[in-house]
PAVORO-337517 format. One record per residue (C-alpha): residue in one letter; x, y, z. Coordinates in nm, 4 decimals. Example, Ala and Ser with C-alpha at 12.3 -4.5 7.8 and 13.67 -1.06 7.14 Angstrom:
BEGIN
MILUM   res       east      north         up
MILUM     A     1.2300    -0.4500     0.7800
MILUM     S     1.3670    -0.1060     0.7140
This chain:
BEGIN
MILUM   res       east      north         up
MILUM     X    14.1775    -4.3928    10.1277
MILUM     X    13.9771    -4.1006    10.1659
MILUM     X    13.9924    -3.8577    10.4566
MILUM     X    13.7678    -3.7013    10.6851
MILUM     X    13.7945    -3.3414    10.8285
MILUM     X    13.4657    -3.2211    11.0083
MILUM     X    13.4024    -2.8236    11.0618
MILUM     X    13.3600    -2.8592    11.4280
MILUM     X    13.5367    -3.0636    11.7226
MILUM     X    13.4247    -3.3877    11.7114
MILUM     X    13.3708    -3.6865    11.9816
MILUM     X    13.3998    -4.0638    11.8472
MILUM     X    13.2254    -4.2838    12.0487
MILUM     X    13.2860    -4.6708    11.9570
MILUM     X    12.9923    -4.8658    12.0072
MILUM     X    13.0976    -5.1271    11.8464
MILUM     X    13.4362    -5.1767    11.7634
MILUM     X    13.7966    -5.2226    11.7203
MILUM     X    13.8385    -4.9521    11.4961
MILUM     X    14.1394    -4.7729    11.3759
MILUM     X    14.1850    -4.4027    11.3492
MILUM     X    14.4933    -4.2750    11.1288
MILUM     X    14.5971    -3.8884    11.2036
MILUM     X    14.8317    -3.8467    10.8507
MILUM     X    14.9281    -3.4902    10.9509
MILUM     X    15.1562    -3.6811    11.2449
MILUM     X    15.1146    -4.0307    11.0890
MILUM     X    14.9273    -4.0932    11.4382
MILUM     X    14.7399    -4.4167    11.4194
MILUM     X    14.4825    -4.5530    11.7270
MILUM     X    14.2612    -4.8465    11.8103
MILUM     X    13.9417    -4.7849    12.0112
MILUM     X    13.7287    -5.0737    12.1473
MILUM     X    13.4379    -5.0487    12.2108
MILUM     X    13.2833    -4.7997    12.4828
MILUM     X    13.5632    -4.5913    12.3678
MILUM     X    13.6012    -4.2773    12.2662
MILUM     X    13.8376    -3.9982    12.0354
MILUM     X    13.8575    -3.6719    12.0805
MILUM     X    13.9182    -3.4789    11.6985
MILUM     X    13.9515    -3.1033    11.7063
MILUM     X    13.7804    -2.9248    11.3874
MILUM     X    13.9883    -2.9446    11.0600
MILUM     X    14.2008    -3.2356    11.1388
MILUM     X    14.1943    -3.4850    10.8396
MILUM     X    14.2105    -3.8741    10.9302
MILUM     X    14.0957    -4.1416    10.8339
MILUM     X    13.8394    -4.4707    10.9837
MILUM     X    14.0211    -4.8254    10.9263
MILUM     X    13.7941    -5.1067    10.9836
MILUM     X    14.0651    -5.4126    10.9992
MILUM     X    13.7313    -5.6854    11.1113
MILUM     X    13.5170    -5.8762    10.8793
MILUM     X    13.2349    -5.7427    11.0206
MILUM     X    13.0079    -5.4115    11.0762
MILUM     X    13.1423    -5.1550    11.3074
MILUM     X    12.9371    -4.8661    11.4491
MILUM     X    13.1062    -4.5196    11.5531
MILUM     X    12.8418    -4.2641    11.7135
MILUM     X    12.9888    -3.8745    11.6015
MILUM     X    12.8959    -3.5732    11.8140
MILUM     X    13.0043    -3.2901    11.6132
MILUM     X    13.0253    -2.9180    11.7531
MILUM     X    12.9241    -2.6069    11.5183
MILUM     X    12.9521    -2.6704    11.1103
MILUM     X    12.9967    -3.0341    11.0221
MILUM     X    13.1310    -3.0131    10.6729
């Protein structure tokens, strides 16, 4: 599974969800429904887990340099 770590702090906004977020710096692992929403600080790695058969849709508001 390949991780994500963004340049900047990051918001996660669920629209449409559950999703799961793994941390594996703490092994820190979170579902979000939808409406919700995770707060990332810039350089943490994690990674998205979609556990549903279907489509999910995560809005990202990303401060300063993405990538």
């Amino acid at each position: 599974m390949e991780e994500l770590t963004l340049g900047g702090d990051a918001t996660l906004f669920v629209h449409e969800g559950p999703v799961t977020f793994f941390f594996p710096k703490d092994q820190g692992c979170y579902t979000l429904n939808n409406d919700e929403v995770m707060f990332v600080p810039a350089g943490t790695p994690f990674n998205i887990i979609n556990y549903q058969a279907k489509i999910i849709h995560i809005i990202f508001s990303v401060g300063g340099k993405v990538f």
